[in-house]
N, C-alpha and C positions, 0 to 999 in steps of 0.2 A: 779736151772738148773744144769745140768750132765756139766756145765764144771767149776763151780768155785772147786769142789773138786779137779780137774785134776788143775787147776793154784794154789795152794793152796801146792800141792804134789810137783810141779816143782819150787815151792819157788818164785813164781811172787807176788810182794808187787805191792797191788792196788794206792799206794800214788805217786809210781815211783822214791821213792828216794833210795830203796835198791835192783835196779834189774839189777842181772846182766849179761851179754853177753846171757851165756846159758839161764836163763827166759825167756829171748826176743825171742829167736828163737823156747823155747818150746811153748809157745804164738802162733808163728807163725806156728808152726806145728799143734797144737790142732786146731786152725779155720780153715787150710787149711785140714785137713783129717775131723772136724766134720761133713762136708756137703758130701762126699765124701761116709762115711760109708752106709748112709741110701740110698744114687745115686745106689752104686753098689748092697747091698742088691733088691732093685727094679729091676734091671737086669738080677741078677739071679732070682728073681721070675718070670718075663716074657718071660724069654729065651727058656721057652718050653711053651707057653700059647699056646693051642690050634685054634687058630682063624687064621689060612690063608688065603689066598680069595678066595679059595673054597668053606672054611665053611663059611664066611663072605658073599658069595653069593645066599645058602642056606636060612642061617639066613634072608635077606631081602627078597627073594622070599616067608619064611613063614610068614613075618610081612608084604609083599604086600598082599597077599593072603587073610589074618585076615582081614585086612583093605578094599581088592574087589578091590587093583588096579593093575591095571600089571604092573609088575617087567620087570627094565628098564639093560638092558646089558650094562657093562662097556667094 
């Protein structure tokens, strides 16, 4: 896994007898940004995804259509 090298670099001992002040809190900053990074990455990939409900409403009138049934107005 991508984070024992990152505990390893910031000097955290896995047994907990040599870690000190700063360890502890680089600990706590690598789990609070690890889930953090891939959140925001997904963000910026969907922050211009083309699907408003405009198009969203196209989209189901051409899969009611394929299908024969009529397309229901929100």
């Amino acid at each position: 896994m991508a984070i024992f090298p990152v505990l390893q670099a910031v000097g955290f001992d896995p047994t907990g007898k040599n870690n000190t002040p700063e360890a502890i809190d680089a600990v706590r900053i690598a789990f609070a940004l690890a889930p953090t990074v891939p959140v925001v990455l997904a963000g910026l990939l969907l922050w211009n995804f083309p699907l408003g409900s405009k198009r969203q409403a196209e989209l189901r009138a051409a899969i009611d259509a394929r299908a024969g049934v009529e397309s229901t107005s929100v």
